[in-house]
C-alpha positions as CSV (number, residue, x, y, z in Angstrom):
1,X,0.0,0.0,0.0
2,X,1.5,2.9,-0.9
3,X,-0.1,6.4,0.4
4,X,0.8,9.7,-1.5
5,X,-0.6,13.2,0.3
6,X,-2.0,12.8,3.5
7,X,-5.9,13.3,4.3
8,X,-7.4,13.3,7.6
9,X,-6.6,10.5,9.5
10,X,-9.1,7.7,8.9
11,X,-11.2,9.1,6.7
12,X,-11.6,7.8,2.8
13,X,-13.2,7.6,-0.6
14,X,-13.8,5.0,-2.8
15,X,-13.4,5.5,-6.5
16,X,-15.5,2.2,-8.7
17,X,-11.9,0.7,-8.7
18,X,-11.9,0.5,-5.1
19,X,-16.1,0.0,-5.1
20,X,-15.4,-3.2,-7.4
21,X,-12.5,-4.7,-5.6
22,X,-14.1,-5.0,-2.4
23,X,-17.0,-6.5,-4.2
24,X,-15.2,-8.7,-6.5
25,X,-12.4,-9.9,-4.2
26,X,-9.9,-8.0,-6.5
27,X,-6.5,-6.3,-5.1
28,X,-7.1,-4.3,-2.0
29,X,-10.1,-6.1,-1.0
30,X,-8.7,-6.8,1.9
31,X,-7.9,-3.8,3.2
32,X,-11.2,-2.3,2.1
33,X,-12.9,-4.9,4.6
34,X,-10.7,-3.5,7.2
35,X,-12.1,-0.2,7.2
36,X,-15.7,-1.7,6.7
37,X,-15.1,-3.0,9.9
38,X,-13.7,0.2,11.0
39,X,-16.8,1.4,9.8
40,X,-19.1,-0.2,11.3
41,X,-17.8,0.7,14.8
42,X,-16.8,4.2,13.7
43,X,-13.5,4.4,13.5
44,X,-13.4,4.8,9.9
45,X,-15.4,7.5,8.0
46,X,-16.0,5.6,4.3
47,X,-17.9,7.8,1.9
48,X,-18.3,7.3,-1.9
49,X,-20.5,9.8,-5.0
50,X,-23.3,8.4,-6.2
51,X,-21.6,8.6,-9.8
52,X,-19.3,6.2,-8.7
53,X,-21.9,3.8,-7.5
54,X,-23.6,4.0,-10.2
55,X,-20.1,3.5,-12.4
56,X,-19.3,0.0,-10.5
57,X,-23.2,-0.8,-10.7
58,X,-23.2,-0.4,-14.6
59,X,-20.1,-2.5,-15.0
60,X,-21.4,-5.5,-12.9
61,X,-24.7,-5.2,-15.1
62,X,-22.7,-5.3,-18.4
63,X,-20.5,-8.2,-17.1
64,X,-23.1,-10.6,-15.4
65,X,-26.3,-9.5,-15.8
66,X,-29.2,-7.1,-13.9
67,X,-30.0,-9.8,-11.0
68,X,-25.9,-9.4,-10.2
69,X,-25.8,-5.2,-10.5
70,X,-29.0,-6.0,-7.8
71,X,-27.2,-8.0,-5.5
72,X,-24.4,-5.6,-5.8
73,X,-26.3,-2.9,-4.5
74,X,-28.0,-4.5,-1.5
75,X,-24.4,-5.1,-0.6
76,X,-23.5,-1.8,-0.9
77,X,-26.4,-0.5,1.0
78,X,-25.1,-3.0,4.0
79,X,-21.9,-1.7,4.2
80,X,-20.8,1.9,6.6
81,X,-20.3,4.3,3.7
82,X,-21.8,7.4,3.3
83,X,-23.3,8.0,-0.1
84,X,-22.7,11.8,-1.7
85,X,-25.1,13.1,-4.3
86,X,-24.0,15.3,-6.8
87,X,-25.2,18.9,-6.1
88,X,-23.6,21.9,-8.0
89,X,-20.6,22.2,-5.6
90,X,-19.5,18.6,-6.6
91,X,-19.9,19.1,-9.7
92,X,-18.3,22.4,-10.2
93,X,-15.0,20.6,-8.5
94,X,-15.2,17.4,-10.2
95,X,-15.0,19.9,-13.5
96,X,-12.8,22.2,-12.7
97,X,-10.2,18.1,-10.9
98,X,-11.0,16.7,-14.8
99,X,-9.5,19.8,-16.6
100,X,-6.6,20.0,-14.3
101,X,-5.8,16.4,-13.7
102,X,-7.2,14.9,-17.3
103,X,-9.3,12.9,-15.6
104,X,-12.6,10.7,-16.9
105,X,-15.6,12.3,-15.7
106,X,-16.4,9.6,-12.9
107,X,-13.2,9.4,-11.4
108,X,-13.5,13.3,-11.2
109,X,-16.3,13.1,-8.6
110,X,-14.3,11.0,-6.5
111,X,-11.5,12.9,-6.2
112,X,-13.0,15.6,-5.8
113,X,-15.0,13.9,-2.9
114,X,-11.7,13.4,-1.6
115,X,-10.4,16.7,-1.5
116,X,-14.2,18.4,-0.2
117,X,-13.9,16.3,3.2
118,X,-9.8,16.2,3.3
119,X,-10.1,12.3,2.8
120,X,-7.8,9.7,1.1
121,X,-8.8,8.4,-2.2
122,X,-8.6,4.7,-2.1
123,X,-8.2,3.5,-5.8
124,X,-6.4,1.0,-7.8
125,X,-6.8,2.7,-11.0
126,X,-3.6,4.4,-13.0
127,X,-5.9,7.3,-14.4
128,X,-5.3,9.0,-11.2
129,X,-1.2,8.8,-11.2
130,X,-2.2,12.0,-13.7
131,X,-3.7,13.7,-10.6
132,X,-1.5,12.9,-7.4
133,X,-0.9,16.1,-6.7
134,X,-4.3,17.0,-6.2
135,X,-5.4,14.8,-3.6
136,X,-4.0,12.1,-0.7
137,X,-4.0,8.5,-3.1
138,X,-3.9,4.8,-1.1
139,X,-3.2,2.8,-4.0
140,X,-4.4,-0.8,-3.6
């Protein structure tokens, strides 16, 4: 695990990299279900964009089918993360995080997630070696 940046202490985001690991076992999984468990007795602060739900969601549909996005997301609603909408404020970072870091417009939202509550982006995905300087990365 490598950490670049430094957000508060025990507090993260999940990008649909790190959404999709946990779910699928993938790399990082493990560490994920660490701070679920932090989570759950609130030692952890776990929050993730609704974009970014909706990313993983769409990809588990494409790749097995509704009845496995559903089961994905009655998972996710189990688990100790809080769930962002996308109001203008969001949205006016996650634009202004994709010009700057030429970022895809999901993995926008979570970074700028990250940097709106001073968190760690947990994440897997290379995109964001573009944007390290913007936020604190844990790469899984």
């Amino acid at each position: 695990m490598t950490v670049l940046g430094r957000g508060e202490e025990n507090r993260f985001v999940l990008d649909c990299y790190a959404i999709l690991s946990f779910l699928e076992g993938g790399p990082g999984a493990d560490r994920i279900r660490e701070l679920m468990e932090m989570g759950k007795i609130q030692k952890a602060s776990i929050a993730t964009t609704v974009v970014n739900i909706g990313e993983a969601l769409a990809l588990v549909e494409r790749e097995r089918g509704l009845t496995s996005a559903q089961t994905a997301l009655a998972r996710i609603w189990d688990l100790p993360i809080q769930l962002h909408e996308v109001g203008e404020g969001l949205a006016l970072s996650a634009a202004r995080l994709q010009a700057q870091g030429n970022l895809p417009g999901g993995d926008s939202f979570a970074l700028a997630l990250a940097r709106n509550l001073n968190a760690t982006l947990l994440t897997g995905n290379p995109v964001y070696e573009r944007a390290e300087n913007l936020a604190a990365v844990e790469w899984l």
